[in-house]
ZADO-1210 file (C-alpha; in nm, 4 decimals, padded with zeros to 6 digits):
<atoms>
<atom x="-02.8348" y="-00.1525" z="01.7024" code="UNK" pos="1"/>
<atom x="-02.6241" y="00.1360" z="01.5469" code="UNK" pos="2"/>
<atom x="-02.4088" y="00.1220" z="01.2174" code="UNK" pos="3"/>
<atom x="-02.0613" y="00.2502" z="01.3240" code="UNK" pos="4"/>
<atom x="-01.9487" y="00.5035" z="01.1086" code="UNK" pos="5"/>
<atom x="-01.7556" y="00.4140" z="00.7555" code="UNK" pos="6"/>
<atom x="-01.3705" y="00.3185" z="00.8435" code="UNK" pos="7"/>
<atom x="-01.1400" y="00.6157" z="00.7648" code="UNK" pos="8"/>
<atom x="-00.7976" y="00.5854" z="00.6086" code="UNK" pos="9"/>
<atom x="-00.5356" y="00.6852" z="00.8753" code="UNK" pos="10"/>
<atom x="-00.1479" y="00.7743" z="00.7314" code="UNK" pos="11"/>
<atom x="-00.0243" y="00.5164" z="00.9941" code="UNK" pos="12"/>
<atom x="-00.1428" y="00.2057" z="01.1095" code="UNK" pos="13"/>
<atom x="-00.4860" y="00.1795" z="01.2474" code="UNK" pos="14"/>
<atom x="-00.6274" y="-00.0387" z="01.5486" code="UNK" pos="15"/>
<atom x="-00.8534" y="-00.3566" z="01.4629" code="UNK" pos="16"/>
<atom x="-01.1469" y="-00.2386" z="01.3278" code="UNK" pos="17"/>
<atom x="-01.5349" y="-00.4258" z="01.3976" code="UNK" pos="18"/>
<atom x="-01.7532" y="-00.3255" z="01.0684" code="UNK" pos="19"/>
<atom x="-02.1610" y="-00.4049" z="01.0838" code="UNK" pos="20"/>
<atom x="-02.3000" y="-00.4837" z="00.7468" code="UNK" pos="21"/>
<atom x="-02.5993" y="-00.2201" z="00.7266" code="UNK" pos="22"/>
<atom x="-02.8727" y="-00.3469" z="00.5260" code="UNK" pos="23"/>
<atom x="-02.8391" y="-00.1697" z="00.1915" code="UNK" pos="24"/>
<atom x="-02.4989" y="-00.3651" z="00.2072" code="UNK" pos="25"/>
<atom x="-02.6333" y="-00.6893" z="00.2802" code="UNK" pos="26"/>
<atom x="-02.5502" y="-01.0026" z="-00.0174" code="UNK" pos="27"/>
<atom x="-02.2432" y="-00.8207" z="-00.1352" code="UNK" pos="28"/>
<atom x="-01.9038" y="-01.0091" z="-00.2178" code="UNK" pos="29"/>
<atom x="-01.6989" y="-00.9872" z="00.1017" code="UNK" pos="30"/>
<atom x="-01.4156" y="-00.8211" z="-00.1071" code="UNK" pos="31"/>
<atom x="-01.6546" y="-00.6100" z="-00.2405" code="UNK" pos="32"/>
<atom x="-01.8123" y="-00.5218" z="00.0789" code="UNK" pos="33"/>
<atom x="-01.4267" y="-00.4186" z="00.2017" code="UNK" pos="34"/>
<atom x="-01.3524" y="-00.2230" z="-00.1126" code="UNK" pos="35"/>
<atom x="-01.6347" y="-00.0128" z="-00.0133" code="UNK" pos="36"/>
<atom x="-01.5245" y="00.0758" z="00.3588" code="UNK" pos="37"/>
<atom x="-01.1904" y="00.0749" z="00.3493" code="UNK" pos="38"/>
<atom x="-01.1231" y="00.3362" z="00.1065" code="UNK" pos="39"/>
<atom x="-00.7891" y="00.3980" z="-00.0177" code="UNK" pos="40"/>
<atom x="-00.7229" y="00.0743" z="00.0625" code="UNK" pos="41"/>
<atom x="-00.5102" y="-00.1277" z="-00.2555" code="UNK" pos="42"/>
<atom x="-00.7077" y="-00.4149" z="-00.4170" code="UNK" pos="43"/>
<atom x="-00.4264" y="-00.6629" z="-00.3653" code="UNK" pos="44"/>
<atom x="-00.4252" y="-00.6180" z="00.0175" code="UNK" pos="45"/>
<atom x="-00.7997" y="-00.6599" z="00.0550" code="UNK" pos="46"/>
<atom x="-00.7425" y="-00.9909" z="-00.1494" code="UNK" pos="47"/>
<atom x="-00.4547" y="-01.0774" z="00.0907" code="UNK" pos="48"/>
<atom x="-00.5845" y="-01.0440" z="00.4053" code="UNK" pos="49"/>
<atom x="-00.8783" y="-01.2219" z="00.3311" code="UNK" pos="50"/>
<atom x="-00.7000" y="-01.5205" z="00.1930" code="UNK" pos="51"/>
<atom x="-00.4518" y="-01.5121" z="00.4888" code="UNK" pos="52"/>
<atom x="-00.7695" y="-01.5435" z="00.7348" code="UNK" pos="53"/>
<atom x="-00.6940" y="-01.1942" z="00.8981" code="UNK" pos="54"/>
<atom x="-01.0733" y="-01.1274" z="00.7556" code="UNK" pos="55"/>
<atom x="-01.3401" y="-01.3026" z="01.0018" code="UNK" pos="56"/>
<atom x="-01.7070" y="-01.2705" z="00.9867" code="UNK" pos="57"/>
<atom x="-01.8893" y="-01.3505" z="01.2677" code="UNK" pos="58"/>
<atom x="-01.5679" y="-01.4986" z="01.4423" code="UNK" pos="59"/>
<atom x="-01.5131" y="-01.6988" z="01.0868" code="UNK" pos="60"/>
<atom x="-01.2821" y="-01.7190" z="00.8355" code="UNK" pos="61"/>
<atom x="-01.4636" y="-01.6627" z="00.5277" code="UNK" pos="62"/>
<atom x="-01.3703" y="-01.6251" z="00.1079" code="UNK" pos="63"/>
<atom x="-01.3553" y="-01.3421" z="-00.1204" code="UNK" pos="64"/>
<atom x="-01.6891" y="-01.4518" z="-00.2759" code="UNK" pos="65"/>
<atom x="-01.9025" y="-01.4694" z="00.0677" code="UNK" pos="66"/>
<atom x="-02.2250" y="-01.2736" z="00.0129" code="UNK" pos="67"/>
<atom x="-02.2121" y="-01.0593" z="00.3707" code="UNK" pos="68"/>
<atom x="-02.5712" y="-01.0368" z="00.5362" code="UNK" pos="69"/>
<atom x="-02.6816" y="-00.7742" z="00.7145" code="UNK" pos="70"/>
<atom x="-02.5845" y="-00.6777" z="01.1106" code="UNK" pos="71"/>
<atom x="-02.2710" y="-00.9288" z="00.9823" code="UNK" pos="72"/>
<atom x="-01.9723" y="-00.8432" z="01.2122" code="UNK" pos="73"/>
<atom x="-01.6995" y="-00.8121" z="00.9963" code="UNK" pos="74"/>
<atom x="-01.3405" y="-00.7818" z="01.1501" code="UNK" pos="75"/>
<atom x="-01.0589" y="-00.6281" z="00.9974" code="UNK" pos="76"/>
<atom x="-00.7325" y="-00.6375" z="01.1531" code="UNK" pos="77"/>
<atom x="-00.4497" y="-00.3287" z="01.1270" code="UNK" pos="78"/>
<atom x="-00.3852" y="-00.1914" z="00.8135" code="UNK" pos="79"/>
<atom x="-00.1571" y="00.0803" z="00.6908" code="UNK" pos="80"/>
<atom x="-00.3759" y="00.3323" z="00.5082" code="UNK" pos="81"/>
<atom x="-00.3517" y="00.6180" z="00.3297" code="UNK" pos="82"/>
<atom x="-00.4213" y="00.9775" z="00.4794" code="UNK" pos="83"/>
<atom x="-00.7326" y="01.0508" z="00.5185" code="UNK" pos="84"/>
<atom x="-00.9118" y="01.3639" z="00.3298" code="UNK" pos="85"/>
<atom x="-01.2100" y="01.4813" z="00.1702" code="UNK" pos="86"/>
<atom x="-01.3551" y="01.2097" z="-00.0380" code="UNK" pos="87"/>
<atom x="-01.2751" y="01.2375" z="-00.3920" code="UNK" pos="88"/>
<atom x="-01.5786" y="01.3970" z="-00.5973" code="UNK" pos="89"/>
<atom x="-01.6108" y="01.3354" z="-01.0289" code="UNK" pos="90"/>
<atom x="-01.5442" y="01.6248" z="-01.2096" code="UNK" pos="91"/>
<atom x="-01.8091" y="01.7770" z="-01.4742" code="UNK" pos="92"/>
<atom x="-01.6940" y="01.5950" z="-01.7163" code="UNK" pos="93"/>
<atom x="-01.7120" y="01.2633" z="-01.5622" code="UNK" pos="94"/>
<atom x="-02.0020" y="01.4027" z="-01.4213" code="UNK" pos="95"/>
<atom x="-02.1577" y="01.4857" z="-01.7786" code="UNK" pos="96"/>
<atom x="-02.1013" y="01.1620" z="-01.8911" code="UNK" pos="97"/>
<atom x="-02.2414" y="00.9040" z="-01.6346" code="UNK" pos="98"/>
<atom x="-02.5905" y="01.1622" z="-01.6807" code="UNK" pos="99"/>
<atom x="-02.5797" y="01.1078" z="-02.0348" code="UNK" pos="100"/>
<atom x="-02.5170" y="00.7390" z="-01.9948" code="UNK" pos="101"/>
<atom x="-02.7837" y="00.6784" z="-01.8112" code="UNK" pos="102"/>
<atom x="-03.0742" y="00.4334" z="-02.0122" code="UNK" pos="103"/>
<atom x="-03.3374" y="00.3539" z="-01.7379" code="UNK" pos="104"/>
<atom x="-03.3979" y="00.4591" z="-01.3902" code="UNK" pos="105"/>
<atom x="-03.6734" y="00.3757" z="-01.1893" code="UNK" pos="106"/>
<atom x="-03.7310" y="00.3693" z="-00.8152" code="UNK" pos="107"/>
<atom x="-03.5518" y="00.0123" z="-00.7599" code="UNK" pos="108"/>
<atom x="-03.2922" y="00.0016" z="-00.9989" code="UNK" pos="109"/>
<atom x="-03.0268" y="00.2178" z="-01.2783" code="UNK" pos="110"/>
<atom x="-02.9113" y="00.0437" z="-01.5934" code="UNK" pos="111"/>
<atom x="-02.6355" y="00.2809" z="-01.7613" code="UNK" pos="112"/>
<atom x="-02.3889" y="00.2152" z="-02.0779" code="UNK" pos="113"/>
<atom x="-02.1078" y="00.2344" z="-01.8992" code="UNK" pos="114"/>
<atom x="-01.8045" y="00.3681" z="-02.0840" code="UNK" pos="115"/>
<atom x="-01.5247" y="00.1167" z="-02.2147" code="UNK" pos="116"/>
<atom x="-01.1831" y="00.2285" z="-01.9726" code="UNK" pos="117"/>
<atom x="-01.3923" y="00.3408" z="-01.6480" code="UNK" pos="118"/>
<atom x="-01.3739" y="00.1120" z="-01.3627" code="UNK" pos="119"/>
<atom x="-01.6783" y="-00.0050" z="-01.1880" code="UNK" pos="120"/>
<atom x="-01.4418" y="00.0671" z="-00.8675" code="UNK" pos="121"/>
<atom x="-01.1928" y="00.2710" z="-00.7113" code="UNK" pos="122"/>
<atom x="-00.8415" y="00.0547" z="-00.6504" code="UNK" pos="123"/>
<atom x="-00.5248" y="00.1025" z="-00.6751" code="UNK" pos="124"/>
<atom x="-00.4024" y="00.3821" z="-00.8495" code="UNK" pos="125"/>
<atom x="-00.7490" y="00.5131" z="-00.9444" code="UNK" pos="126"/>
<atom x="-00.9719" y="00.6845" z="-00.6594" code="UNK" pos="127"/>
<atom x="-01.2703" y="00.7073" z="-00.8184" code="UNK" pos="128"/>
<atom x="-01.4606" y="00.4101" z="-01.0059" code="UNK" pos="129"/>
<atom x="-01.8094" y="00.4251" z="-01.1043" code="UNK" pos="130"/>
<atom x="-01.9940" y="00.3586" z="-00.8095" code="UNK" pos="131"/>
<atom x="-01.7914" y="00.5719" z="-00.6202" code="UNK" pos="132"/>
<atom x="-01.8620" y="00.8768" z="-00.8743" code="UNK" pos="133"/>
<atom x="-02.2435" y="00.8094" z="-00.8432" code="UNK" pos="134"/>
<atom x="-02.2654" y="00.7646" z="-00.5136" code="UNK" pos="135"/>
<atom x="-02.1163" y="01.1358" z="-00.4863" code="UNK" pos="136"/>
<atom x="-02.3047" y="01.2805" z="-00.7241" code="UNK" pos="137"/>
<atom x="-02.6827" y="01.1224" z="-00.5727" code="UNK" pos="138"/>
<atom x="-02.6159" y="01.1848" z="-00.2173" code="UNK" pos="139"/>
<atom x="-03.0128" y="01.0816" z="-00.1687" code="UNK" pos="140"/>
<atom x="-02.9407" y="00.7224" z="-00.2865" code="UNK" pos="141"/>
<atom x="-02.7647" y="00.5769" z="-00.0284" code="UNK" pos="142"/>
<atom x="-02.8246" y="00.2078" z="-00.1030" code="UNK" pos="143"/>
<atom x="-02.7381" y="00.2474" z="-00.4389" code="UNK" pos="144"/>
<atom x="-02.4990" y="-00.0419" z="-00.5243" code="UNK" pos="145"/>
<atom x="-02.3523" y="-00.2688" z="-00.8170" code="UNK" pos="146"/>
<atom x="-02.5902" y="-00.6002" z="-00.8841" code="UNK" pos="147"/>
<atom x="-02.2866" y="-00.7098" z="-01.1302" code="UNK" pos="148"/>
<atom x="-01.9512" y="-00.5412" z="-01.2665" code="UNK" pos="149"/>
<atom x="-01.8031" y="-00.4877" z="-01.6048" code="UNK" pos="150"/>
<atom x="-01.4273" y="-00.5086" z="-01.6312" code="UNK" pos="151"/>
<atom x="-01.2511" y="-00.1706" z="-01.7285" code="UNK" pos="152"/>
<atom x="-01.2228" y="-00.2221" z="-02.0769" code="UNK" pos="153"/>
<atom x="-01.5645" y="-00.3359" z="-02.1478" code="UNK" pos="154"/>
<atom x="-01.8231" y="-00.1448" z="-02.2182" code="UNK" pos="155"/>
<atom x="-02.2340" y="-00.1401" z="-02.2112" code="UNK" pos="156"/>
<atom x="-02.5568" y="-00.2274" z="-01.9882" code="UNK" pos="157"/>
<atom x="-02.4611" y="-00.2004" z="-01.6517" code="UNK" pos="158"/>
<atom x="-02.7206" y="-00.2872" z="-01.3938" code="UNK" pos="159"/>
<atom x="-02.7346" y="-00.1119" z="-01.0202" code="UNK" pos="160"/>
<atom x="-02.9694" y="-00.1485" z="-00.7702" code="UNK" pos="161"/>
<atom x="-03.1242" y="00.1323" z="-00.5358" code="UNK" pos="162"/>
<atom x="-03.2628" y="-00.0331" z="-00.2693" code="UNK" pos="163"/>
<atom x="-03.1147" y="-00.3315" z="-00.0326" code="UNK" pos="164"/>
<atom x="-03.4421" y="-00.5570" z="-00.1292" code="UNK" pos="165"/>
<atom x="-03.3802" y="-00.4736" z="-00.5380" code="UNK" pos="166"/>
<atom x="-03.0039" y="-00.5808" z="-00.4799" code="UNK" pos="167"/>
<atom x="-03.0931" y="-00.9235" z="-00.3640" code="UNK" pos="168"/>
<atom x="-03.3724" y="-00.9926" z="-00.6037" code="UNK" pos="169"/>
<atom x="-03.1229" y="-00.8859" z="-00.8921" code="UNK" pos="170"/>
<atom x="-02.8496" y="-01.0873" z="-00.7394" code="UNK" pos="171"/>
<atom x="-03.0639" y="-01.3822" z="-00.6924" code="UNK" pos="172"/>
<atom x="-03.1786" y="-01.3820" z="-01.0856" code="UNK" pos="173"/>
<atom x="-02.8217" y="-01.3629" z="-01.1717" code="UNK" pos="174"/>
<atom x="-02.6958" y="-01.6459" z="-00.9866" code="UNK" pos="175"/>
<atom x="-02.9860" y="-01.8719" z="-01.0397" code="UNK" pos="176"/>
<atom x="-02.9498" y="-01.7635" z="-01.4465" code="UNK" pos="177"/>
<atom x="-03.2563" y="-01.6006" z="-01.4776" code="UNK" pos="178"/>
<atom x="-03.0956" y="-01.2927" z="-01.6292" code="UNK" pos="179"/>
<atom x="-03.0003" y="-01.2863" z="-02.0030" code="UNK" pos="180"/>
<atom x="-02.6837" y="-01.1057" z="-02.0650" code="UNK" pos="181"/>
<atom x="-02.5515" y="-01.0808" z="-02.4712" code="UNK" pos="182"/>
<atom x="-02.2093" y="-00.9338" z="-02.5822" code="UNK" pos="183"/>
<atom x="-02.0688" y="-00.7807" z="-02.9290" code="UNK" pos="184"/>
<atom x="-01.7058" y="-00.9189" z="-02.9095" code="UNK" pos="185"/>
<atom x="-01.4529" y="-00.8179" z="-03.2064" code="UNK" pos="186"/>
<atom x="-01.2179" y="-01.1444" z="-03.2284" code="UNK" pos="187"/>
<atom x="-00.9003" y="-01.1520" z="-03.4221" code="UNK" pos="188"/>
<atom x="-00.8669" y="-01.4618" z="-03.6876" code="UNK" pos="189"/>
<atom x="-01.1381" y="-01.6216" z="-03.8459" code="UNK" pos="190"/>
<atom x="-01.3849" y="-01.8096" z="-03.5755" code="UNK" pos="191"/>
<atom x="-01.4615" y="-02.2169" z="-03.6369" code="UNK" pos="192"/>
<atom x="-01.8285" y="-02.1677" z="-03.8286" code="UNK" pos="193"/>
<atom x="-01.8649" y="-02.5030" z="-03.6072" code="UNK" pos="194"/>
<atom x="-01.8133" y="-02.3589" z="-03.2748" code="UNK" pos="195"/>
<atom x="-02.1328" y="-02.2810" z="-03.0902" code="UNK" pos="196"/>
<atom x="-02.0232" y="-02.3276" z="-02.7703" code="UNK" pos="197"/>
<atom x="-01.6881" y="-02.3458" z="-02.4790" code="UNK" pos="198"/>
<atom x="-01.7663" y="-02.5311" z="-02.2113" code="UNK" pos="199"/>
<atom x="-01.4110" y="-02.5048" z="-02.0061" code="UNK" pos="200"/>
<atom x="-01.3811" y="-02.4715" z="-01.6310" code="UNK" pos="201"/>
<atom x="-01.2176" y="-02.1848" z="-01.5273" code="UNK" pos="202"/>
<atom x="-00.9882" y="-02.0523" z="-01.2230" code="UNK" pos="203"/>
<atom x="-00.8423" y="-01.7522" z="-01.0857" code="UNK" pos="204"/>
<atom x="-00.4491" y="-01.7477" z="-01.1335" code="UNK" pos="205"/>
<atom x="-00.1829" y="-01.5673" z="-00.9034" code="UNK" pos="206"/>
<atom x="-00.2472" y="-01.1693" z="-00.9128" code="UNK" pos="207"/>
<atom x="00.0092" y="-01.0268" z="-01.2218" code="UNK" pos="208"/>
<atom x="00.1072" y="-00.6451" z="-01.1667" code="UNK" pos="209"/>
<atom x="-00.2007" y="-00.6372" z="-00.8916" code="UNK" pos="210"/>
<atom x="-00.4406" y="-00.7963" z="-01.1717" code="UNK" pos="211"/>
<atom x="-00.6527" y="-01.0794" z="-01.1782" code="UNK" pos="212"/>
<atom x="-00.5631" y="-01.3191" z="-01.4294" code="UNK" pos="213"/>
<atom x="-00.7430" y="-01.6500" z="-01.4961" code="UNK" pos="214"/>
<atom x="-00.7119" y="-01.9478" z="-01.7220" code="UNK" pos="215"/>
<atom x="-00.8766" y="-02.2707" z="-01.8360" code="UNK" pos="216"/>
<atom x="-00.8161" y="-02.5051" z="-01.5998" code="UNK" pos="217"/>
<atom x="-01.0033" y="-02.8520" z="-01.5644" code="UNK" pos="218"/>
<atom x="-01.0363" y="-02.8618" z="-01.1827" code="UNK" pos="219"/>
<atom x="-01.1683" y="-02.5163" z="-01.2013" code="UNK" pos="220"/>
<atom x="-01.5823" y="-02.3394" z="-01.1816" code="UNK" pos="221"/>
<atom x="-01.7971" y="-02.4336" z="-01.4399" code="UNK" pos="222"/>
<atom x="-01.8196" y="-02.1918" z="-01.7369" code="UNK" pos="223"/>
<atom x="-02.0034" y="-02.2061" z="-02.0162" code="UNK" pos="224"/>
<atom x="-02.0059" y="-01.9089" z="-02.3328" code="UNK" pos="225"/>
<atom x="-02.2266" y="-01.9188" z="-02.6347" code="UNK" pos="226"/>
<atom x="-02.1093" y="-01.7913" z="-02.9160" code="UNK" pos="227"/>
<atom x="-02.2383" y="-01.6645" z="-03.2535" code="UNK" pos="228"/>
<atom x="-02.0959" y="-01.5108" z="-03.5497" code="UNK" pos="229"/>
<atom x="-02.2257" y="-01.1978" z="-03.6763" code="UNK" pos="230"/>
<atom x="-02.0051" y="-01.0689" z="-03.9502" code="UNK" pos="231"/>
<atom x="-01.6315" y="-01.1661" z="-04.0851" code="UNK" pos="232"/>
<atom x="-01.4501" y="-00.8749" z="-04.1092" code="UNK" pos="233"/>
<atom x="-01.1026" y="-00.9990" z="-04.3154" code="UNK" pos="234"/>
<atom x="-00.8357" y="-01.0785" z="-04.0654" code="UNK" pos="235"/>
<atom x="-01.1404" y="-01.0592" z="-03.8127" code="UNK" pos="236"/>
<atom x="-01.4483" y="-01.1657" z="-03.6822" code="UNK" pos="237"/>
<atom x="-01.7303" y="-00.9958" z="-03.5196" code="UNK" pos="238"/>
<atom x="-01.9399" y="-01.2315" z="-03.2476" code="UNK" pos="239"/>
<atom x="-02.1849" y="-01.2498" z="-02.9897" code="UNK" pos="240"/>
<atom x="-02.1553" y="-01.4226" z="-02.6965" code="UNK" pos="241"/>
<atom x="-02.3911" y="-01.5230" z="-02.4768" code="UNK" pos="242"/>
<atom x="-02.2222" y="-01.6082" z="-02.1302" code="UNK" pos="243"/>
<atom x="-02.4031" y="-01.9165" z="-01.9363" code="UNK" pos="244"/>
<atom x="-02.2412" y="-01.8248" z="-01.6196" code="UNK" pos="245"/>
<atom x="-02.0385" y="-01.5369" z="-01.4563" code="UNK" pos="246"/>
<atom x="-01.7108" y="-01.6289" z="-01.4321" code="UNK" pos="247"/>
<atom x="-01.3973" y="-01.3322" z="-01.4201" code="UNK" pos="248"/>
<atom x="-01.3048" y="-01.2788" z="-01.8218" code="UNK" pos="249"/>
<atom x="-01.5332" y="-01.5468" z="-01.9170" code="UNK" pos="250"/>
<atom x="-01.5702" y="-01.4307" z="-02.2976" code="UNK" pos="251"/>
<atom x="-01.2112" y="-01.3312" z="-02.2988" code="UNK" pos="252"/>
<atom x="-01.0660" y="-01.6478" z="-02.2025" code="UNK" pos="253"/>
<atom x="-01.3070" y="-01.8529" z="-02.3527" code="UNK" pos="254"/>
<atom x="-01.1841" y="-01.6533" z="-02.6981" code="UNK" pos="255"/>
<atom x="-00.8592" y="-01.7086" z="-02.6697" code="UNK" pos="256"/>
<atom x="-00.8775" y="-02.0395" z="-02.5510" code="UNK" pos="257"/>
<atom x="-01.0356" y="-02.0817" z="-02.8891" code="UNK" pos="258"/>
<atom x="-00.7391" y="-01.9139" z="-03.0913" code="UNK" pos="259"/>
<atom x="-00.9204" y="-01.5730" z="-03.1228" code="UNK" pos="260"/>
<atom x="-00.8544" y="-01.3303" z="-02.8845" code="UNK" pos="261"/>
<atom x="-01.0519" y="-01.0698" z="-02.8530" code="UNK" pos="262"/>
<atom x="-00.9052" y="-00.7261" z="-03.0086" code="UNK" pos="263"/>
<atom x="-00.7775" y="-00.4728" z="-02.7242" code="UNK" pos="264"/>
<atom x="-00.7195" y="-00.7430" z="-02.5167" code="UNK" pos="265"/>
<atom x="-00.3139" y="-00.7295" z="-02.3946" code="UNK" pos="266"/>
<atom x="-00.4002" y="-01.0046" z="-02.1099" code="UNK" pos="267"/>
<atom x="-00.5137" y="-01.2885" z="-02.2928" code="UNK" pos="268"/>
<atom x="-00.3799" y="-01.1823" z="-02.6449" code="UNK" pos="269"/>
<atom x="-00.1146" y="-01.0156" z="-02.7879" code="UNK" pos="270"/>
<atom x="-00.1436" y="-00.6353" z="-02.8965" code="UNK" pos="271"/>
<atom x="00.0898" y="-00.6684" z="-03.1752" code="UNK" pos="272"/>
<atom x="-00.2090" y="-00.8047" z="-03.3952" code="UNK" pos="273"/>
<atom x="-00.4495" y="-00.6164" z="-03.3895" code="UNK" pos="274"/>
<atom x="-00.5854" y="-00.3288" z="-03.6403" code="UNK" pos="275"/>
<atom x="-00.4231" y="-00.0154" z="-03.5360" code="UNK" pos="276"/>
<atom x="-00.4848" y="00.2811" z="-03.3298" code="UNK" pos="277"/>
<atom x="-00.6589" y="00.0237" z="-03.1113" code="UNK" pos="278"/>
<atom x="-00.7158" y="00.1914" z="-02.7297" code="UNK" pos="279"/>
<atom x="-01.0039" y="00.0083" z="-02.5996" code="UNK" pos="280"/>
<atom x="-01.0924" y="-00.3778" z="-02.5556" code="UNK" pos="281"/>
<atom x="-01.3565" y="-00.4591" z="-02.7751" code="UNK" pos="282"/>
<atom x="-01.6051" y="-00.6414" z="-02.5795" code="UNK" pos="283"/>
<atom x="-01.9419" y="-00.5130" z="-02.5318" code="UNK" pos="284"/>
<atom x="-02.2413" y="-00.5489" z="-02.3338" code="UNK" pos="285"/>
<atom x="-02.4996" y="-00.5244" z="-02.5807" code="UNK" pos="286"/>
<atom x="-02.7946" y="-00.6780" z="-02.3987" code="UNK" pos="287"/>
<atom x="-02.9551" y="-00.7137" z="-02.0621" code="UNK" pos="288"/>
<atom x="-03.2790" y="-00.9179" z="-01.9690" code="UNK" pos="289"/>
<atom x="-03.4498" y="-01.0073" z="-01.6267" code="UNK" pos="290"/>
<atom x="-03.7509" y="-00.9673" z="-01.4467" code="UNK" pos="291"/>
<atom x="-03.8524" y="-00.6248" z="-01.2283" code="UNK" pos="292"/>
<atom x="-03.7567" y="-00.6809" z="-00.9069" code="UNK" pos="293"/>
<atom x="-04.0976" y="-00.5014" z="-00.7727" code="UNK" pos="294"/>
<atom x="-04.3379" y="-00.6346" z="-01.0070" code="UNK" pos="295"/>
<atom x="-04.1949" y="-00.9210" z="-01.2100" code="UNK" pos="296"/>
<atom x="-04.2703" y="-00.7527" z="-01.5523" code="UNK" pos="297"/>
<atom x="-03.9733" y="-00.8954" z="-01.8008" code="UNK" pos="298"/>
<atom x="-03.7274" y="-00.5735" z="-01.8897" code="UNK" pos="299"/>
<atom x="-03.5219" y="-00.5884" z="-02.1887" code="UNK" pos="300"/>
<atom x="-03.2290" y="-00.3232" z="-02.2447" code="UNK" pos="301"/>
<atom x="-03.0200" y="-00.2340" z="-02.5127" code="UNK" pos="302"/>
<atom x="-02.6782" y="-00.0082" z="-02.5491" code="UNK" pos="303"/>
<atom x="-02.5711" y="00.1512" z="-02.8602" code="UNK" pos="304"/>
<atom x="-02.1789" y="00.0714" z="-02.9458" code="UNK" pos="305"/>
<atom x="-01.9236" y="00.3434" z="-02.8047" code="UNK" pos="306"/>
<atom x="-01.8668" y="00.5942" z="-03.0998" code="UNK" pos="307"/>
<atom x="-01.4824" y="00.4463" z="-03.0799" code="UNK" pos="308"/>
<atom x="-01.6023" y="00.0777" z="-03.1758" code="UNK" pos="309"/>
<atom x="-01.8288" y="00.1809" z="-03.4185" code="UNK" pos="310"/>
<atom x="-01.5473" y="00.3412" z="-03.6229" code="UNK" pos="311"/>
<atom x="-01.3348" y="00.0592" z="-03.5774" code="UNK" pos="312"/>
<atom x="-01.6140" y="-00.1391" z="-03.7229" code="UNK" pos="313"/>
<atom x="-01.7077" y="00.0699" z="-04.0732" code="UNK" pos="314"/>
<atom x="-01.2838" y="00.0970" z="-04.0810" code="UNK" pos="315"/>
<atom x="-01.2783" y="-00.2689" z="-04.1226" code="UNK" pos="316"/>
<atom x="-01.5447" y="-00.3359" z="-04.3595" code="UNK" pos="317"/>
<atom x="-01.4502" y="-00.0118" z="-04.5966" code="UNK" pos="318"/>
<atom x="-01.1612" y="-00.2687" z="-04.6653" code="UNK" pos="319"/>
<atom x="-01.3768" y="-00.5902" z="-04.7537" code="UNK" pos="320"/>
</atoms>
């Protein structure tokens, strides 16, 4: 059977469209699956129609977090879109900097340290994310796809798979906990020596300004955050964290649930106190561990801090 061609963005409102999960697509998040085809599409109305039901798969309702399988039939019912045009392509300098970010590539998968305030996707108000910029620039690769996602902010080892059977391996280690994930996270206050580990629940609040937001919340998904510190740093701390599970702003909730928000971080903190000149949240993804999805060998990756954190750092401890 044939894979109908990608759904194109029409300036008024388009018919009910019938989309076939191709194979390279197949265990992606629903909502990530639709963020993909329906470009130009907002975030918040991908996220709306699915919870409204207007989303079937197969004839089913289905939720955001649905892992789509391939010759799925998704159906998407009439949406007002943007004009269509000429895919956006990265400039040289966005260009320049995903080459140079790159720290392993083999046939199966591509690990980069992505840069703190680049999306891993194009969404409202920004038409070209990460995967949408690669994806342009390797033309060749066209089952190259996210295994996980880094909010904006944060920066550090981003893993992407290039094949359909590497994306399910990965995505299988991930959920199953089989991959090892560590974070540098720059906390305002002084952490509890005593605190090793928050163990709250978690839950996905109502959208604020077209953002996810979520808080602790007893009835919500298990999360779990390890946390260690590495140096205090006056009015600050300097952690790792070690998340358990993958839950949306884990580490940062789990911070500030704590009493120490992490630095940079406007959502679950307040700007007002932290060091100045601040522009980035400072959460990184320090660490990545799992197994080759080809061979089973263990891989262990590592990403140098962002030039900008760095500086924030030695600015800190230059004044004891």
């Amino acid at each position: 059977m044939s894979t109908p061609s990608p759904a194109k963005p029409l300036s008024q409102r388009s018919p009910v469209q019938i989309l076939q999960v191709a194979e390279h697509h197949q265990d992606q998040r629903l909502d990530n699956y639709l963020l993909g085809r329906l470009k130009g599409t907002p975030k918040s109305l991908i996220y709306r129609i699915i919870r409204k039901g207007e989303v079937r798969v197969n004839g089913k309702r289905c939720k955001a977090d649905y892992r789509v399988g391939a010759g799925d039939q998704v159906r998407v019912p009439p949406l007002q879109l943007q004009e269509a045009g000429a895919p956006p392509q990265p400039g040289e300098q966005l260009a320049a900097l995903l080459r140079n970010c790159v720290l392993y590539e083999d046939a199966d998968l591509l690990v980069l340290n992505k840069p703190a305030g680049l999306p891993v996707h194009g969404g409202t108000g920004v038409k070209l994310g990460l995967i949408e910029a690669l994806k342009a620039l390797r033309p060749e690769a066209p089952g190259l796809e996210l295994v996980h996602r880094l909010d904006k902010g944060t920066s550090g080892c981003l893993l992407l798979a290039k094949t359909g059977a590497a994306r399910r391996a990965l995505m299988n280690a991930f959920r199953e906990q089989r991959v090892r994930k560590v974070y540098q996270a720059l906390v305002r206050g002084r952490w509890p020596e005593q605190i090793k580990e928050v163990d709250s629940p978690l839950s996905r609040q109502p959208e604020r300004g077209g953002e996810r937001f979520v808080a602790a919340d007893p009835q919500g998904k298990a999360a779990r955050t390890e946390f260690r510190v590495l140096e205090r740093l006056g009015a600050f701390t300097l952690m790792e964290a070690r998340p358990l599970t993958g839950r949306t702003h884990q580490i940062r909730v789990h911070a500030a649930e704590i009493g120490c928000p992490l630095v940079g971080d406007g959502k679950y903190g307040q700007d007002a106190a932290d060091p100045p000149k601040v522009k980035r949240l400072c959460l990184h993804a320090a660490a990545l561990e799992f197994e080759h999805p080809r061979d089973g060998r263990r891989l262990r990756f590592s990403a140098p801090l962002e030039d900008s954190f760095q500086s924030l750092l030695t600015s800190l401890r230059a004044k004891g």
